[in-house]
BAVEX-421670 format. One line per field, with one value per atom (N, C-alpha, C): chain; atom name; y, x, z. Coordinates in steps of 0.2 Angstrom, whole numbers, padded with zeros to 4 digits. Atoms other than C-alpha are relative to their C-alpha. Example, Ala and Ser with C-alpha at 12.3 -4.5 7.8 and 13.67 -1.06 7.14 Angstrom:
<atoms>
kette <- [A,A,A,A,A,A] .
atom <- [N,CA,C,N,CA,C] .
c2 <- [-0006,-0022,0006,-0006,-0005,0005] .
c1 <- [0004,0062,0004,-0004,0068,-0004] .
c3 <- [0000,0039,0000,-0001,0036,0003] .
</atoms>
This chain:
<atoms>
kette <- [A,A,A,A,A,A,A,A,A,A,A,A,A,A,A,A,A,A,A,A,A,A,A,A,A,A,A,A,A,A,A,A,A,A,A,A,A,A,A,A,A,A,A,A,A,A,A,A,A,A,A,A,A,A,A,A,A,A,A,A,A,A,A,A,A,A,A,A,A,A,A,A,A,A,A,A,A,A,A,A,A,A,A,A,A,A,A,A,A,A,A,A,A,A,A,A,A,A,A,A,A,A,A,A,A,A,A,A,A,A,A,A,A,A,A,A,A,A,A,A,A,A,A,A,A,A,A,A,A,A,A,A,A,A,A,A,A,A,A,A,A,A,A,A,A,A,A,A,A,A,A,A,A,A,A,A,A,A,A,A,A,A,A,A,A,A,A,A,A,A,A,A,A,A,A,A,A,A,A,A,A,A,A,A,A,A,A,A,A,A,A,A,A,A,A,A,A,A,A,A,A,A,A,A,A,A,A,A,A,A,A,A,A,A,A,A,A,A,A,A,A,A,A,A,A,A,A,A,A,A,A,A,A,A,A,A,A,A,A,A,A,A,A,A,A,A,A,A,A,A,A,A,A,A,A,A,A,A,A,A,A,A,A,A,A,A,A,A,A,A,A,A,A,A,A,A,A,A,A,A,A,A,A,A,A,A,A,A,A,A,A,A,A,A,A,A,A,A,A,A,A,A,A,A,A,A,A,A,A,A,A,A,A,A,A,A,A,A,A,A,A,A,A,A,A,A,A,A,A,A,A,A,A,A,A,A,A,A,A,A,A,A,A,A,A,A,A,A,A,A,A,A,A,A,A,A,A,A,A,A,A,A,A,A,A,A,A,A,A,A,A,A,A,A,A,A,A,A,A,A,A,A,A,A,A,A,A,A,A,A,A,A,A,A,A,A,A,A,A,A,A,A,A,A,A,A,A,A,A,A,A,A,A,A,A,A,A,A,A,A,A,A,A,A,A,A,A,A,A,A,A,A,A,A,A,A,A,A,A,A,A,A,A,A,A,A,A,A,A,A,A,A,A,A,A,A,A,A,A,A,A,A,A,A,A,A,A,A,A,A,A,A,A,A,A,A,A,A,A,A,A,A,A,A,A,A,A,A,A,A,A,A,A,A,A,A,A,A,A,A,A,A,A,A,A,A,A,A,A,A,A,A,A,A,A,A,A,A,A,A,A,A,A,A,A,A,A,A,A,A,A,A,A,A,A,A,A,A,A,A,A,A,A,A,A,A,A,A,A,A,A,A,A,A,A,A,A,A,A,A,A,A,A,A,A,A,A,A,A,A,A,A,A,A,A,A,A,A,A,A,A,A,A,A,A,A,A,A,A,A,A,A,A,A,A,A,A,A,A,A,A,A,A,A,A,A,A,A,A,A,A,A,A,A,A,A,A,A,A,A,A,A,A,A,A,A,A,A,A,A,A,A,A,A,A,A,A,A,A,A,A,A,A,A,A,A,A,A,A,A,A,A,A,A,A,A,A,A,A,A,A,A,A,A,A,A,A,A,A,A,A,A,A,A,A,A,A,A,A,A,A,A,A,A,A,A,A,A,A,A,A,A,A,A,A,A,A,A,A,A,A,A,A,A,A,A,A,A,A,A,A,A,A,A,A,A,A,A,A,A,A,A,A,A,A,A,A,A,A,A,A,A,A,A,A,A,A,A,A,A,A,A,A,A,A,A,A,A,A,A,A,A,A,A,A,A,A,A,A,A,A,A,A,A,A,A,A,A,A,A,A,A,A,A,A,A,A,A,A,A,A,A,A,A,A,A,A,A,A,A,A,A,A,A,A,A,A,A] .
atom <- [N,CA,C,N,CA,C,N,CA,C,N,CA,C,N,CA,C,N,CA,C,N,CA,C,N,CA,C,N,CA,C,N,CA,C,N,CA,C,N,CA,C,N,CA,C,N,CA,C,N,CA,C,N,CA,C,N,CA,C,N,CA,C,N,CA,C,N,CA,C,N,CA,C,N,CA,C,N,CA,C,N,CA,C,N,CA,C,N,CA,C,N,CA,C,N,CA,C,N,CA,C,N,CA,C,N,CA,C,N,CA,C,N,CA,C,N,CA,C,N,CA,C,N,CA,C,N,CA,C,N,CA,C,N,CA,C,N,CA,C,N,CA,C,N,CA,C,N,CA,C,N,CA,C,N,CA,C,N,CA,C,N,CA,C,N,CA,C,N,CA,C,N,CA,C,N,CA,C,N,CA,C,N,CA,C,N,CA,C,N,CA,C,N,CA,C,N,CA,C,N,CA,C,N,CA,C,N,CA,C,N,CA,C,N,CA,C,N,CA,C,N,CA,C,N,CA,C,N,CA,C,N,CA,C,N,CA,C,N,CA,C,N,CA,C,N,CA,C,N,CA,C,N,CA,C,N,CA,C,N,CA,C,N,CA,C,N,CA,C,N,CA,C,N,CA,C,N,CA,C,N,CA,C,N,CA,C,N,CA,C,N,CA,C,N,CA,C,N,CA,C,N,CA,C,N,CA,C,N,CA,C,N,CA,C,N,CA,C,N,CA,C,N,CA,C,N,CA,C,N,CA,C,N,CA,C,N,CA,C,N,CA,C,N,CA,C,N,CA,C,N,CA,C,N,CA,C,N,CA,C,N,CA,C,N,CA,C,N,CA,C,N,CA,C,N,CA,C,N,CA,C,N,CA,C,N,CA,C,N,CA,C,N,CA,C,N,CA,C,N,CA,C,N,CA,C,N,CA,C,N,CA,C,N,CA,C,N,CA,C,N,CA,C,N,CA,C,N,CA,C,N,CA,C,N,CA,C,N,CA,C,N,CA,C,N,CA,C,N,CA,C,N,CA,C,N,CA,C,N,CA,C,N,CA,C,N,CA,C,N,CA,C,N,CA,C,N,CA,C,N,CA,C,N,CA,C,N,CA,C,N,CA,C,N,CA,C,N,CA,C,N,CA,C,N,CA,C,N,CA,C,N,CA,C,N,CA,C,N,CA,C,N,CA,C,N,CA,C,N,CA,C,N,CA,C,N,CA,C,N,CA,C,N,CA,C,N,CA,C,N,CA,C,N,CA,C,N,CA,C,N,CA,C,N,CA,C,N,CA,C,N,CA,C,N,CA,C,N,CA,C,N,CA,C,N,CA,C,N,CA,C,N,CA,C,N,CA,C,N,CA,C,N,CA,C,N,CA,C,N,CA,C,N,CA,C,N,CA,C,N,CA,C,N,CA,C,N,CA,C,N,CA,C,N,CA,C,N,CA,C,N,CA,C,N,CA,C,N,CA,C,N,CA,C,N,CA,C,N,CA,C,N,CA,C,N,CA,C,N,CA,C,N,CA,C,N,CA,C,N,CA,C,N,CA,C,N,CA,C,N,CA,C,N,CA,C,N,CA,C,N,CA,C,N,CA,C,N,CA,C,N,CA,C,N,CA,C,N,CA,C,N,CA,C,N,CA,C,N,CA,C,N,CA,C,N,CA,C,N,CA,C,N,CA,C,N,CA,C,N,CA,C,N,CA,C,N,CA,C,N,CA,C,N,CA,C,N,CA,C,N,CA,C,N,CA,C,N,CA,C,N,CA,C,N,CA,C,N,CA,C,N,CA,C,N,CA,C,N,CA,C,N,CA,C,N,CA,C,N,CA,C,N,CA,C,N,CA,C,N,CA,C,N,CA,C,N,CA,C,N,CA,C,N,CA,C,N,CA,C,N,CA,C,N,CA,C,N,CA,C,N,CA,C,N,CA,C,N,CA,C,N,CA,C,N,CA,C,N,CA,C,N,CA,C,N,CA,C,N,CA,C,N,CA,C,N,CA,C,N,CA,C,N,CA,C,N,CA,C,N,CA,C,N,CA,C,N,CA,C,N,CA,C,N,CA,C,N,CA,C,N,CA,C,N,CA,C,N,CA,C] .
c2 <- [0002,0198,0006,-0006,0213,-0002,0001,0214,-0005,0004,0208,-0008,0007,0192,-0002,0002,0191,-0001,-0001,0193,-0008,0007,0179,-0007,0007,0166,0000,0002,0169,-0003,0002,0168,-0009,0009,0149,-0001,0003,0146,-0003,0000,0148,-0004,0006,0139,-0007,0007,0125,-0006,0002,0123,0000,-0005,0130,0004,-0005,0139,-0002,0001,0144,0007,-0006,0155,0005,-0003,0169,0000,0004,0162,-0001,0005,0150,0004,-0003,0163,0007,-0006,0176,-0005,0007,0159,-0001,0003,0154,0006,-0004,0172,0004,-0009,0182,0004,-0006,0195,0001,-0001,0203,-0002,-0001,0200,0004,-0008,0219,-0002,0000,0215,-0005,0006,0199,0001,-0003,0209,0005,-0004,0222,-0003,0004,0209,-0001,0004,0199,0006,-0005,0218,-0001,-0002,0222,-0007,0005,0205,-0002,0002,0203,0007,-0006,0221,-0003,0004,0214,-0006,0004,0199,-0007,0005,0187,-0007,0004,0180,0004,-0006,0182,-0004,0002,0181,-0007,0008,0167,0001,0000,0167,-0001,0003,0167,-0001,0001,0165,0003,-0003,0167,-0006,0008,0155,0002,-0004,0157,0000,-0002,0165,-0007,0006,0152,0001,-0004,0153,-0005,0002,0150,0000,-0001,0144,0001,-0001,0145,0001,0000,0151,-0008,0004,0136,-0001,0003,0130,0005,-0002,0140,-0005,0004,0124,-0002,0001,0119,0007,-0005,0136,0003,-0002,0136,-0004,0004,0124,0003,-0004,0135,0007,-0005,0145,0004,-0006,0152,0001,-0004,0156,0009,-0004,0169,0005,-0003,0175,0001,-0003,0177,0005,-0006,0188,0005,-0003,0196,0008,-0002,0200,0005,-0005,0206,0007,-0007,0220,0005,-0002,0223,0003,-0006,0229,0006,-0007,0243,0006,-0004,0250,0004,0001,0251,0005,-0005,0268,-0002,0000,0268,0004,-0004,0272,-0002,0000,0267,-0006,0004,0258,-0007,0003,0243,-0006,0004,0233,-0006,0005,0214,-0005,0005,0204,-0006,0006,0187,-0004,0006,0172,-0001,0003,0165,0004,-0005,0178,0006,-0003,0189,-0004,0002,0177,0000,-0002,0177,0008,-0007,0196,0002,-0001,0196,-0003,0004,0184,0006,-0005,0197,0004,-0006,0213,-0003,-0001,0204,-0002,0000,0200,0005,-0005,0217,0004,-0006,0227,0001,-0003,0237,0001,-0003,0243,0002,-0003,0254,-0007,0006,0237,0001,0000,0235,0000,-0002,0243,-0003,0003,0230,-0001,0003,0225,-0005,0008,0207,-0002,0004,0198,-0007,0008,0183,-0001,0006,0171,0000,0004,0165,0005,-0004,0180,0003,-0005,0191,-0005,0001,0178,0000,0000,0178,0008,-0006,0198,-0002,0000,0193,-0003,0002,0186,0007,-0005,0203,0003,0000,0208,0007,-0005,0225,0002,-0002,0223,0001,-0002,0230,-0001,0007,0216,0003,0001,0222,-0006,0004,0209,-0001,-0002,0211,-0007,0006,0200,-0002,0000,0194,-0009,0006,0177,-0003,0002,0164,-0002,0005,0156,-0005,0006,0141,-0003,0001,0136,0004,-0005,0152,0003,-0006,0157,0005,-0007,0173,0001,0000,0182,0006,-0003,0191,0003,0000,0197,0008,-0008,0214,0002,-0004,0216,0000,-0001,0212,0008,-0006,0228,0004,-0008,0239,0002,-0001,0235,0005,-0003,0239,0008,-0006,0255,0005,-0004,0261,0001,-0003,0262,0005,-0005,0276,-0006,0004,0264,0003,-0004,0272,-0006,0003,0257,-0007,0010,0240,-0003,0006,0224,-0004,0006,0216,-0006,0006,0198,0000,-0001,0191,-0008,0005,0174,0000,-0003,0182,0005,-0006,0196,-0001,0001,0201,0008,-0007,0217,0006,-0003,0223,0002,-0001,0221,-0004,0007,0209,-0001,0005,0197,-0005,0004,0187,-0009,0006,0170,0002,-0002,0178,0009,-0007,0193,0003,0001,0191,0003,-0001,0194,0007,-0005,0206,0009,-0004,0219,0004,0001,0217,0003,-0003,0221,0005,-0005,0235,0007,-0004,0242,0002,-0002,0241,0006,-0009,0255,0004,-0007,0266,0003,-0003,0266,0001,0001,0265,0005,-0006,0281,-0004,0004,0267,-0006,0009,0250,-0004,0004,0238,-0007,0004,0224,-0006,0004,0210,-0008,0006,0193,-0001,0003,0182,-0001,-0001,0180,-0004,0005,0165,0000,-0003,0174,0003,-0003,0184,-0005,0003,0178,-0003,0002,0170,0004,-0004,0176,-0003,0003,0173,0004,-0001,0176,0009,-0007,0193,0004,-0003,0207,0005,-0004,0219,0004,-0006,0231,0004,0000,0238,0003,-0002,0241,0005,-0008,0259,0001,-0002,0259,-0002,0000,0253,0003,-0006,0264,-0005,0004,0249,-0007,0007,0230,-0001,0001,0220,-0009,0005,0205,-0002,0005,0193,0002,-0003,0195,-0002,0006,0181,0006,-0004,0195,0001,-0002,0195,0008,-0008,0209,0004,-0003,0214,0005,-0003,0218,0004,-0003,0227,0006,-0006,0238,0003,-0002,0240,0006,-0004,0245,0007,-0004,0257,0005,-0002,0264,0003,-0002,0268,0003,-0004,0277,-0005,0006,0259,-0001,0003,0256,-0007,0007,0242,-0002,0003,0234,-0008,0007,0218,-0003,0005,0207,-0005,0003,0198,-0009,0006,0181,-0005,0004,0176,0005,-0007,0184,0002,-0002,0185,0006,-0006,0198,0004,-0005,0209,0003,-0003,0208,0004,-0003,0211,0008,-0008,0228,0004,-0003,0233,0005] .
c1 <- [0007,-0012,-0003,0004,-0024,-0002,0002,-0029,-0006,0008,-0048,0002,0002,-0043,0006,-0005,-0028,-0003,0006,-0041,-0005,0004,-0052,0005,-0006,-0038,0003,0002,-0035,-0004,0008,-0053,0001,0004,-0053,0005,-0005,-0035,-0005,0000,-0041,-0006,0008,-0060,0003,-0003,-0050,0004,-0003,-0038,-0002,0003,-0047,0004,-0005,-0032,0006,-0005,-0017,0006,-0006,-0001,0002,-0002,0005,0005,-0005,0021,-0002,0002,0012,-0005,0005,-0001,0006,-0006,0014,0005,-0002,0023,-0004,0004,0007,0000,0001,0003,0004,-0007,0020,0000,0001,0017,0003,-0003,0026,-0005,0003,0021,-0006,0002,0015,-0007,0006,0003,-0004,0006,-0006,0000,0005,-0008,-0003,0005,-0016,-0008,0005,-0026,-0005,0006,-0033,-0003,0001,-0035,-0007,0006,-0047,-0005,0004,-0056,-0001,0004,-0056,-0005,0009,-0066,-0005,0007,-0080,-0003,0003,-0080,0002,0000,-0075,0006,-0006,-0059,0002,-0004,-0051,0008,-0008,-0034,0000,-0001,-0027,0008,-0007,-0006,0002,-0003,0002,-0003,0002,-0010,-0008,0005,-0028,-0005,0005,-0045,-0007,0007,-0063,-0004,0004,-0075,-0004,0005,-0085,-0007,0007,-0104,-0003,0005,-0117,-0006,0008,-0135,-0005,0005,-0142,0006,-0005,-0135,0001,-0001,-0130,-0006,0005,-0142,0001,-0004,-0140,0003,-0004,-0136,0006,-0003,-0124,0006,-0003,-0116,0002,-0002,-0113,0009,-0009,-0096,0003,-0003,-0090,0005,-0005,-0075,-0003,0001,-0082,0008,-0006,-0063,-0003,-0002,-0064,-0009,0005,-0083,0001,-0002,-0079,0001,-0007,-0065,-0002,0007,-0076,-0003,0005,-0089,0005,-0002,-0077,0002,-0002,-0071,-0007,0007,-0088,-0002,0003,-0096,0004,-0003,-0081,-0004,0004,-0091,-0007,0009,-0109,0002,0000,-0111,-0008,0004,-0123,-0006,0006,-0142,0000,0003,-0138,-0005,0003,-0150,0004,-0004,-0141,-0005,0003,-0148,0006,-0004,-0139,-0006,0002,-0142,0000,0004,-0147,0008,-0002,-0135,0006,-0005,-0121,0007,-0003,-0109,-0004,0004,-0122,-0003,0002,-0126,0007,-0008,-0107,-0001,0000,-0111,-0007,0005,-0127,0001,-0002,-0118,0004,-0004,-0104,-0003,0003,-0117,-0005,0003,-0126,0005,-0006,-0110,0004,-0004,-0105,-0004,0005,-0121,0001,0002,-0123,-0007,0006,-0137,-0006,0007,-0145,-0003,0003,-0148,0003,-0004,-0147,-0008,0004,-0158,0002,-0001,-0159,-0004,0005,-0167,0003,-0002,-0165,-0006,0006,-0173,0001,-0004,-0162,-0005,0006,-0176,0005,-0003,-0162,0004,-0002,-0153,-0003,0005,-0168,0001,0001,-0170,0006,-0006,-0151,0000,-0004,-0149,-0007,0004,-0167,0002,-0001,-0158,0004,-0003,-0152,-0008,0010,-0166,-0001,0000,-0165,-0001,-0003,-0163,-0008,0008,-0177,0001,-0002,-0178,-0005,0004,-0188,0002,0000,-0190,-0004,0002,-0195,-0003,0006,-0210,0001,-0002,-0209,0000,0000,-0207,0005,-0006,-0198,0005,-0005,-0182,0000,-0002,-0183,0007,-0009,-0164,0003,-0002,-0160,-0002,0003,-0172,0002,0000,-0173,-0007,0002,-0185,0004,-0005,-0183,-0007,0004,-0194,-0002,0001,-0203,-0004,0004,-0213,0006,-0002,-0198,0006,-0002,-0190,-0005,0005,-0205,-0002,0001,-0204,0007,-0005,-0187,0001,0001,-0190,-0003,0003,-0200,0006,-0007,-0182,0004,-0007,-0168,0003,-0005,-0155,0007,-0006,-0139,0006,-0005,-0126,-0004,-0001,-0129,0003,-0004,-0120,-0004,0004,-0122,0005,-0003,-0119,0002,0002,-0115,0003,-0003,-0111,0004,-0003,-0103,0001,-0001,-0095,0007,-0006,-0080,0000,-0002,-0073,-0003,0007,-0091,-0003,0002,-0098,-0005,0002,-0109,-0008,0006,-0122,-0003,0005,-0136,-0004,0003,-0145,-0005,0007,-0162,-0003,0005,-0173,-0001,0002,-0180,0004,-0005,-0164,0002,-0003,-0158,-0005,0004,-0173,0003,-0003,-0170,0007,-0006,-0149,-0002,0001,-0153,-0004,0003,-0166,0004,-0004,-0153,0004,-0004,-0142,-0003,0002,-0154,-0003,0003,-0162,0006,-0006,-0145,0005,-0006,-0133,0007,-0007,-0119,-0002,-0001,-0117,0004,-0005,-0103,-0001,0000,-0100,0002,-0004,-0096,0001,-0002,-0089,0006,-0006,-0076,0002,-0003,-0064,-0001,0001,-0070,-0004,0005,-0084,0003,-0003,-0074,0002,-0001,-0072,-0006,0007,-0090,-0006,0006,-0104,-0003,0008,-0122,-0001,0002,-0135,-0002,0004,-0142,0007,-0004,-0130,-0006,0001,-0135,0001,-0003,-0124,0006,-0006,-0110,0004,-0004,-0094,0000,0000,-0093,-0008,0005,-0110,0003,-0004,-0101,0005,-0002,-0095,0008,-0006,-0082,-0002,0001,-0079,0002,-0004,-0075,0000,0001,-0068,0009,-0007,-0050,0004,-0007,-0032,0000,-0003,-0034,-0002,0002,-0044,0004,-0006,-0037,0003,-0003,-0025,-0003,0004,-0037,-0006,0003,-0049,-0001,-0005,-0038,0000,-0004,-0033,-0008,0008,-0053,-0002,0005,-0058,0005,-0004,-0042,-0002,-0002,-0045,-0007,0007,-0065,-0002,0002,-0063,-0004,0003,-0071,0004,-0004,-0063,0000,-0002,-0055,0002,-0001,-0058,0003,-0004,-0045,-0002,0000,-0051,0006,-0005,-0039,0001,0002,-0034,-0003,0002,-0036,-0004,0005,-0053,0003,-0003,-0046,0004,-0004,-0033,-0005,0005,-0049,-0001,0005,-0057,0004,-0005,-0041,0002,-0005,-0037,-0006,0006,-0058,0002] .
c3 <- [-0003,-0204,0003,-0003,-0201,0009,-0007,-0181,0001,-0005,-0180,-0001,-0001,-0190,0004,-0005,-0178,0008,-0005,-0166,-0001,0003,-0172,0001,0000,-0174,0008,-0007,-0155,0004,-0003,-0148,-0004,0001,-0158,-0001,-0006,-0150,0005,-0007,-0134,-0002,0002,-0140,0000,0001,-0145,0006,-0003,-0134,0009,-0006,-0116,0002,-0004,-0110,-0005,0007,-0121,0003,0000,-0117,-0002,0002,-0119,-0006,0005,-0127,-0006,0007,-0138,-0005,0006,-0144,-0004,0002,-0148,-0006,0006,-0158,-0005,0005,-0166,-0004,0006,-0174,-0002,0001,-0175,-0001,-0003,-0165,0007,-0006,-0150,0006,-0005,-0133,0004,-0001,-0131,-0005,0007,-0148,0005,-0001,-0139,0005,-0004,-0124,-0001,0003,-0131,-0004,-0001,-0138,0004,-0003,-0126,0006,-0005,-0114,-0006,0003,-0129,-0003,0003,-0131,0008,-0009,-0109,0000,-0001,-0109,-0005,0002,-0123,0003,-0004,-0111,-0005,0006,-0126,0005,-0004,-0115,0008,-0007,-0096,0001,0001,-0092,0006,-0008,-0079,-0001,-0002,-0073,-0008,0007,-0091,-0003,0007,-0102,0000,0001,-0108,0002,0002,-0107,0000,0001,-0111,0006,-0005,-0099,0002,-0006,-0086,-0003,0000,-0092,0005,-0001,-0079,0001,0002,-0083,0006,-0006,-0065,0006,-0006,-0047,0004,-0003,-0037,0006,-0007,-0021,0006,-0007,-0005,0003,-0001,0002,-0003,0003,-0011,0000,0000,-0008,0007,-0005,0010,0002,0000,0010,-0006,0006,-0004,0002,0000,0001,0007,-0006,0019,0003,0000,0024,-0003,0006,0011,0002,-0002,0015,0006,-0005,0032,0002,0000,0030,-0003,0002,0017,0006,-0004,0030,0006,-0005,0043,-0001,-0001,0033,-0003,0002,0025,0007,-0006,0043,0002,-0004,0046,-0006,0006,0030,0003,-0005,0043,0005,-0005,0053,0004,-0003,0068,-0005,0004,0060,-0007,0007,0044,-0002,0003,0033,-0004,0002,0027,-0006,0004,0012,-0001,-0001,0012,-0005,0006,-0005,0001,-0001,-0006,-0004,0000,-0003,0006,-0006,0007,0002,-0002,0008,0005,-0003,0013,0009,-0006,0027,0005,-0006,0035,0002,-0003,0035,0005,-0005,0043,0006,-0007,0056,0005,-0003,0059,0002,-0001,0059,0008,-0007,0073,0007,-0005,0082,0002,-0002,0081,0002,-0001,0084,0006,-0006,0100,0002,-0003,0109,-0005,0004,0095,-0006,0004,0086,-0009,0006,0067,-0005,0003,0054,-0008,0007,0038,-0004,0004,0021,-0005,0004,0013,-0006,0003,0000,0002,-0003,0009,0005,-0007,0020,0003,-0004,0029,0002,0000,0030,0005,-0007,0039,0005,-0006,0051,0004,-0002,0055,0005,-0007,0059,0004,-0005,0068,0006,-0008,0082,0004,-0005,0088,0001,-0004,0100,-0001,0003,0092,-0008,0009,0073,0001,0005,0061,-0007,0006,0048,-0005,0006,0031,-0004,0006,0022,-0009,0009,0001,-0002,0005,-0005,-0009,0006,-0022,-0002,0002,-0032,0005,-0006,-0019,-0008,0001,-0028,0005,-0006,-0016,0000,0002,-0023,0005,-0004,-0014,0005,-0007,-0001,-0001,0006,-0012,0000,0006,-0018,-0004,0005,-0034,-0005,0003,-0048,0001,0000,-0052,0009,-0008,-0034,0005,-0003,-0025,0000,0001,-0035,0001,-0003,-0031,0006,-0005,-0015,0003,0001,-0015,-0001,0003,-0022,0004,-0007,-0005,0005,-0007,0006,-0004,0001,0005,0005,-0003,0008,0001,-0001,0016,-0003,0002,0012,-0003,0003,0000,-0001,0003,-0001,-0006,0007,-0019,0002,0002,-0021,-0007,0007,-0036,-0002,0002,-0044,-0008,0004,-0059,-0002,0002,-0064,-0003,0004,-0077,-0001,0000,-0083,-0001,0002,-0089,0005,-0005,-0074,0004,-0002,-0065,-0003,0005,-0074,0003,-0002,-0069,-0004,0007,-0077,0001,-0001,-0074,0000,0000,-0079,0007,-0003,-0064,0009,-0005,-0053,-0003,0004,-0067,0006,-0005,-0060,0008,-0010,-0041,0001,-0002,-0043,-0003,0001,-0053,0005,-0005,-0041,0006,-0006,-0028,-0001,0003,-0036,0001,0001,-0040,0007,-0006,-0022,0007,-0005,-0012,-0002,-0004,-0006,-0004,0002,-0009,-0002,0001,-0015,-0002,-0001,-0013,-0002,0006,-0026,0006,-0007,-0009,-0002,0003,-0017,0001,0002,-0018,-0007,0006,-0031,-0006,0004,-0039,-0004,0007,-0048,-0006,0004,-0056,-0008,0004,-0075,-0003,0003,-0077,-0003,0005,-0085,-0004,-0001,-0084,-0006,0006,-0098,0001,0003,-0095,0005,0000,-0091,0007,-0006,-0073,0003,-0004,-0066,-0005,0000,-0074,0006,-0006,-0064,0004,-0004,-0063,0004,-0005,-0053,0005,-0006,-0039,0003,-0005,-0026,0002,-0001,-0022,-0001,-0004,-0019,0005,-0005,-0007,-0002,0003,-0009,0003,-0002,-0006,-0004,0004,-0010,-0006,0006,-0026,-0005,0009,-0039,-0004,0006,-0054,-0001,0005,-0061,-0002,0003,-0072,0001,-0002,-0063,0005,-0006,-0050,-0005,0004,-0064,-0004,0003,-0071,0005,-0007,-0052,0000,-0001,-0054,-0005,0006,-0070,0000,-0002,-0063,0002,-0007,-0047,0006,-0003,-0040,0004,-0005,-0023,0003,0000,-0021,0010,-0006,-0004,0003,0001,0000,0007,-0009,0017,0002,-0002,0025,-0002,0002,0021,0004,-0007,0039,0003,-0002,0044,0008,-0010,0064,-0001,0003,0055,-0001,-0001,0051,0006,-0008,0068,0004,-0006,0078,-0004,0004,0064,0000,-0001,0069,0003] .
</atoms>
């Protein structure tokens, strides 16, 4: 059997079945171990399939991000811990730009629990977020005009990226609700813009999510990896993407599992 269609009879394996073994896909096309990892490396880089413990199973798609509310009981442990190591990233003065959702509000919490005197200099497209660091009697909140997403207390769209476009931002946290070995993907044009303009107008920018994005993928494609300076993210991220970030020069930042472990190693 030639590769690609040994490649194909995989990919509708794993279609068929949703998750499929190493074992049994080394049985079903008799081929070594070594062959049907090399496979599925080169069928997870084009995003076709992601690994999981012992076997393989088809990428996650989603058609819309979640609610903010819908996304605040969603693994805060893990955004927390996050967040904690996220602020040792933040030197006095910098400009810090903080992306739009509920990771980003655990760090906005931390940033005004950690701030000092000279206050805290940010830009959001997150409504809920700006008025968060706004409880430090010092921050200097821009906030980015633009179409609302009211799901997300967001905006997004082309004015919030040309707004975007008027800061030098010393440090960015990106959100993200999916991303794979490609890199991180959005379900809207609309958003696609706005991450992109975060890059181009940011010194640095840090990929800041939990692990459970990883493997999904939305309709339009937004960053790739290598444009991130790092992530930041929990001990679960897959191997693959451990060995991507390695294989990049992406720095891989791990939070703690128990964010108090953070705070007390600040």
């Amino acid at each position: 059997m030639i590769p690609d269609e040994r490649r194909r009879r995989l990919v509708h394996m794993v279609q068929e079945q949703g998750a499929v073994s190493i074992a049994a896909l080394t049985e079903a096309l008799g081929v070594s171990h070594m062959t049907i990892r090399r496979d599925i490396k080169m069928l997870e880089d084009s995003g076709r399939l992601v690994s999981v413990s012992g076997g393989v199973t088809m990428p996650s798609r989603i058609q819309l991000d979640a609610t903010h509310q819908a996304k605040l009981g969603i693994r805060p442990t893990e955004k927390d811990s996050i967040a904690a190591r996220a602020v040792d990233l933040v030197a006095p003065g910098d400009l810090v730009y903080l992306d739009a959702g509920t990771t980003m509000l655990s760090l906005a919490r931390t940033l005004v629990a950690r701030a000092g005197a000279e206050g805290l200099d940010v830009v959001t497209n997150d409504l809920v977020v700006a008025a968060e660091v706004g409880k430090h009697p010092q921050a200097r909140v821009h906030v980015l005009g633009g179409r609302l997403d009211s799901g997300n207390m967001s905006t997004d769209g082309p004015l919030t990226a040309a707004e975007l476009a008027e800061f030098n931002i010393d440090l960015a946290f990106v959100s993200a609700s999916s991303f794979d070995l490609r890199g991180l993907s959005v379900p809207s044009q609309a958003k696609v813009i706005v991450k992109r303009a975060i890059i181009e107008n940011s010194r640095r920018a840090y990929l800041t999510t939990d692990s459970s994005k990883y493997g999904r993928v939305a309709a339009f494609k937004a960053i790739p990896f290598e444009a991130f300076e790092g992530i930041i993210t929990d001990p679960s991220l897959a191997e693959p993407a451990r060995q991507r970030a390695a294989e990049l020069g992406v720095d891989l930042i791990t939070a703690a599992a128990d964010p108090r472990k953070d705070t007390a190693a600040s």
